[in-house]
N, C-alpha and C positions, 0 to 999 in steps of 0.2 A: 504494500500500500504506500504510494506518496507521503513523501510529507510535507508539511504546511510551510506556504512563505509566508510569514505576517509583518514584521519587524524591520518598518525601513525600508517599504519599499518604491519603488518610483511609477507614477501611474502616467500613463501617457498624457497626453493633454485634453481638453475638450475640443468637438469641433468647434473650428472658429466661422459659427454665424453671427452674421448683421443682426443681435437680438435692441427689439425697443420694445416698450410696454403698449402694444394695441390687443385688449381682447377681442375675443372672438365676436361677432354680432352673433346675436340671437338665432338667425338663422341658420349661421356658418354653423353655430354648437349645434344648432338641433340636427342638421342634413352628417356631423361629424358622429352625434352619440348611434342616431339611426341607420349607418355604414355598420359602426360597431356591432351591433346586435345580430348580424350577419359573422356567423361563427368561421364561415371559412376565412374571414378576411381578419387574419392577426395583424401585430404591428405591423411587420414587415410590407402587406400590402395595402396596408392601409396608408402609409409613409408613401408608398410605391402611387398611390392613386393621387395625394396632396400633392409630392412635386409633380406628375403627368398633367394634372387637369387646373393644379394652380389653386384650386381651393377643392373645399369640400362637398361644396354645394355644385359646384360644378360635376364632379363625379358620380353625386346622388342620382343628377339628371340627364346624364351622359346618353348616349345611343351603346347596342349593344357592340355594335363596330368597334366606336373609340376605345368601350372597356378591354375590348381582343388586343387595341392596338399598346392599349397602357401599359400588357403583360399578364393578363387574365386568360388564361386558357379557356376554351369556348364555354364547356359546362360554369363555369363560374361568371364568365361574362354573359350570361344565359340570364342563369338565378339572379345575379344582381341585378340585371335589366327588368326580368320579372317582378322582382322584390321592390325595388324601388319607388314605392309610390306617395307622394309629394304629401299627405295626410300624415305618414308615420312621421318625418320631420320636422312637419309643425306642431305636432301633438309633444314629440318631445323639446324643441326648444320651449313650449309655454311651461312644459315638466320642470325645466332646469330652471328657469324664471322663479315660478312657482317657491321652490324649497332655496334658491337663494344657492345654483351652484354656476363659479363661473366655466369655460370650459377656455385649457392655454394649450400652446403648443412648444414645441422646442425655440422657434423663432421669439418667442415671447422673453423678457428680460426676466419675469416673474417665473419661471422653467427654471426647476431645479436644475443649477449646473452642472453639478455631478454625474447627473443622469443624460449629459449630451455625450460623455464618455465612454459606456456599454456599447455594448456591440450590439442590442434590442432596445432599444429604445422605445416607451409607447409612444405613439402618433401623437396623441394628446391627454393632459391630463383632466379630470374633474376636478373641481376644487373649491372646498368651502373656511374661511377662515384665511390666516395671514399667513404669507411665505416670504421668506427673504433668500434669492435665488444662491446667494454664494454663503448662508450661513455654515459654521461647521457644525456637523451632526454625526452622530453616532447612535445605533442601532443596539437596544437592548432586547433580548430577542428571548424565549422559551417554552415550554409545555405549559398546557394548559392543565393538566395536573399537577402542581407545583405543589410541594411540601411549606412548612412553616417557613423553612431555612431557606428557600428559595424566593419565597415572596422576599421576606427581610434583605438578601443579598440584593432582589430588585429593585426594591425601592433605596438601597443605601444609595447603590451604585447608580442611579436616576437622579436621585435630588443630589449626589454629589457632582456628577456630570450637569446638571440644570444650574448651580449656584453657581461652575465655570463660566458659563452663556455659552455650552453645549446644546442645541436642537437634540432631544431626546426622540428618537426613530423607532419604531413598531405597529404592532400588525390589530389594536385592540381586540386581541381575544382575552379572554378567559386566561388566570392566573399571570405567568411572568407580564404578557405583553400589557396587561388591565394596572398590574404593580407599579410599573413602570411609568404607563401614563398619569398614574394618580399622584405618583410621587415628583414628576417634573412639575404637574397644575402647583400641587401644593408648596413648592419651591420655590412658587412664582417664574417660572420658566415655559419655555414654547417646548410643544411636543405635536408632532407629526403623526397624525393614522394612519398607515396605510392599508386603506378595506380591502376585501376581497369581494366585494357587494355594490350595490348601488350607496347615492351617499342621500339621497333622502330619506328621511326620515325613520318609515314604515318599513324600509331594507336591511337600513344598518343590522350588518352581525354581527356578533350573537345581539339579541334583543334584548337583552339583560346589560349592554354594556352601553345604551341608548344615550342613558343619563351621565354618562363618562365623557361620553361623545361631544355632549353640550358644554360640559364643563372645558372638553379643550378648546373647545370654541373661546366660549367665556375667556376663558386664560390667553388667550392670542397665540394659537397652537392654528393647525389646520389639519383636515380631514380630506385625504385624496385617494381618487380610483380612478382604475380604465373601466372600470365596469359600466354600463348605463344604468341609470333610473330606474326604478321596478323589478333587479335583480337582487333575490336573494345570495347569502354566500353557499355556492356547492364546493365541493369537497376539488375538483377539479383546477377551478380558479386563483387556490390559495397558492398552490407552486408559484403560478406566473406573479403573481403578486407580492412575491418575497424577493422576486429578481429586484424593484424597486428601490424596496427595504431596503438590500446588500448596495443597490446603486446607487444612492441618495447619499449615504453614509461614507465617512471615512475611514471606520471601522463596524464591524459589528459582534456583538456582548454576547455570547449563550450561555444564558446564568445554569440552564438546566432543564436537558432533556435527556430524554431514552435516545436508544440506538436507532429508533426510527423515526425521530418526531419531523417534522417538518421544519423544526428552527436548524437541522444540519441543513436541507437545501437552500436555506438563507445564506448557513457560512459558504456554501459550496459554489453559490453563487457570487458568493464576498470573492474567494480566490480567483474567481475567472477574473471575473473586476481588476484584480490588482489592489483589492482592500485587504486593511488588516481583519485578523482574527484571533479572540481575546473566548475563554471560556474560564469556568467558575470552578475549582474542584468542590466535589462534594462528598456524601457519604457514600463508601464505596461499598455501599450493601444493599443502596437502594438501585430500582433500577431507573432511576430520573436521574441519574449520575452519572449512567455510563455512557450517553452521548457527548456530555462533556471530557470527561475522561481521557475519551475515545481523540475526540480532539487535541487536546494536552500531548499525548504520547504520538499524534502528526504532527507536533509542530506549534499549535495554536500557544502563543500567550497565553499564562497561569494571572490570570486575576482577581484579587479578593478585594478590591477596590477602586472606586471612579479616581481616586490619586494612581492607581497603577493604569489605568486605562488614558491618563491624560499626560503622564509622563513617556507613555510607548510613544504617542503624539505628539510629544512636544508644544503640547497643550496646558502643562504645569503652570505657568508662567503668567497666564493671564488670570489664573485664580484671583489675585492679589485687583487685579483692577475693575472686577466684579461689585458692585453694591450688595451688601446681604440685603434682601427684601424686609420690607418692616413689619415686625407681626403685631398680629389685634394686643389689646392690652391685657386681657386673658391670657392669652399664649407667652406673649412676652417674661409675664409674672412667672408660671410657669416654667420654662427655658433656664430661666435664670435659680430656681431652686435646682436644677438638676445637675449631678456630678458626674461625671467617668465612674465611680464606685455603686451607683444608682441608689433609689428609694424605692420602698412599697408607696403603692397610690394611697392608701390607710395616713403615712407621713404628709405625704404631700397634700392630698385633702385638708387636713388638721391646719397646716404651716398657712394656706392660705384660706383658712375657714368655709371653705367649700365642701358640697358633698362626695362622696367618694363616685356618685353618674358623672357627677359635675366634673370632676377631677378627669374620667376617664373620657369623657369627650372631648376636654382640653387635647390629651392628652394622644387621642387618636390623630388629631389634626396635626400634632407633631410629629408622629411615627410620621405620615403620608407625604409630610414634606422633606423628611426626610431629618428632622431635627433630633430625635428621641425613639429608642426602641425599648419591649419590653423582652428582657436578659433574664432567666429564670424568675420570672416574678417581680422582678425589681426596672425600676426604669431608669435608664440610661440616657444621656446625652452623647449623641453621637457629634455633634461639630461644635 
């Protein structure tokens, strides 16, 4: 088996396009999401139909000739010619309107840069929420079965990475990627979804991470897909969806998965990239350990923390010229009782006459940003 480049490496450049900020018109998204939904046309021909016909909207309404001449083998310039009918991309440009999504392309300034570097690149992305195209970002990534010790490493290593002005990168599922996100909001830091679903509303998956979703909004994070509108997440879309992930990012984190989770076709796609790759040791008896493991003995960065993930980076450095965010005056209170040696909440309740709910909701809102964890019973201040 290979093993792993991480440390140090040199990533080609971006293509160099003419990018300025012109979104797309309403229509261009609609006739670009309505292409999409047509399964045989991945990036690749979808990119392939943009530069042929100059836009999107021009390819929706192409003759079946042109689509022959664009590089569409007959059966497909067939179907598309069939399929094409001028109702599906008005219905979803008012879809996109509607829930508040813009749709950008690589031309666009707003176009993650990273991801003009891949060798698949999507056509274009969805996008609701704030992006800043050259931020640096790093991908914390895992099973959605996560143990106790694995949410904790996710959220450490999140709001330590968020308190750098790290873009914190994931896929909001269930357990790591859900940890992750909540611990950059609560950080006061930008963190990036990337779905594997449609991004309105009634799509977002899983549906239990809905209210997450809002919250990075709120937070000045954003929420991106090649999916369209009205798609749930299947089981088949999340691969192509992790390419992103890996691509967007500078590195990317697997706090902890199995041997077969899907956060290794993240790394796996990190290494085509020319990205680093960093993983978590854990307990070598569980089996949500032995995908990281697995990693570690390829090659992968050993990381037990967002200081060892931003020093691989050369990212240390700007710690220092970060603002810590200012917390409510509750929390503040709070933060400042806690030691490295930690307290029961029983203590700390009492110190500041509080009840012991009272104490432990403070007290949550700490863990998530990443300020305070609970260490056998006892709570700790972790920064």
């Amino acid at each position: 088996m290979a093993s792993l480049r991480v440390v140090g490496v040199t990533r080609k450049r971006a293509n160099t396009l003419t990018r300025k900020h012109i979104p797309l018109s309403a229509k261009e998204a609609g006739a670009a999401t309505a292409l999409s939904r047509l399964h045989f046309l991945g990036p690749a021909r979808l990119r392939r139909l943009y530069r042929f016909f100059g836009s999107f909207t021009a390819a929706w309404s192409a003759t079946e000739k042109s689509l022959r001449e664009s590089g569409l083998n007959d059966g497909e310039a067939a179907l598309l010619y069939q399929k094409s009918q001028p109702e599906q991309a008005v219905k979803d440009a008012a879809w996109l309107q509607r829930e508040g999504i813009r749709t950008i392309v690589p031309e666009d300034e707003e176009f993650p840069r990273l991801l003009l570097e891949i060798p698949d690149p999507p056509a274009f992305l969805h996008v609701r929420g704030a992006l800043t195209s050259d931020a640096a970002a790093v991908a914390v990534v895992g099973t959605r079965r996560a143990s106790g010790y694995g949410l904790e490493m996710a959220r450490e290593i999140a709001a330590g990475l968020s308190r750098a002005g790290v873009v914190v990168v994931s896929g909001l599922a269930l357990g790591i990627d859900a940890a992750a996100h909540e611990a950059a909001v609560g950080s006061g830091g930008a963190t990036w979804a990337f779905l594997g679903s449609g991004l309105n509303n009634a799509s977002i998956y899983p549906p239990s991470n809905r209210g997450l979703a809002a919250k990075i909004l709120e937070g000045g994070g954003a929420l991106l897909s090649e999916t369209p509108p009205g798609v749930a997440g299947f089981k088949h879309i999340f691969p192509i969806r992790n390419r992103l992930i890996a691509g967007v990012s500078l590195a990317v984190v697997v706090v902890e998965a199995a041997v077969r989770s899907g956060s290794l076709t993240t790394a796996a796609a990190a290494l085509e990239y020319n990205r680093e790759v960093f993983a978590v040791p854990g307990d070598a008896r569980r089996e949500v350990s032995a995908g990281c493991h697995e990693l570690i003995r390829r090659g992968a960065g050993l990381v037990a923390s967002a200081d060892d993930v931003l020093a691989a980076l050369g990212l240390l450095k700007k710690r220092a010229a970060v603002k810590t965010p200012e917390l409510p005056a509750d929390q503040a209170k709070m933060l400042a009782l806690l030691t490295r040696e930690g307290a029961e909440i029983d203590e700390l309740a009492r110190a500041l006459r509080l009840s012991p709910a009272e104490a432990s909701r403070i007290l949550s809102f700490l863990e998530l940003g990443g300020w305070a964890k609970n260490s056998g019973g006892r709570w700790v201040r972790t920064c």
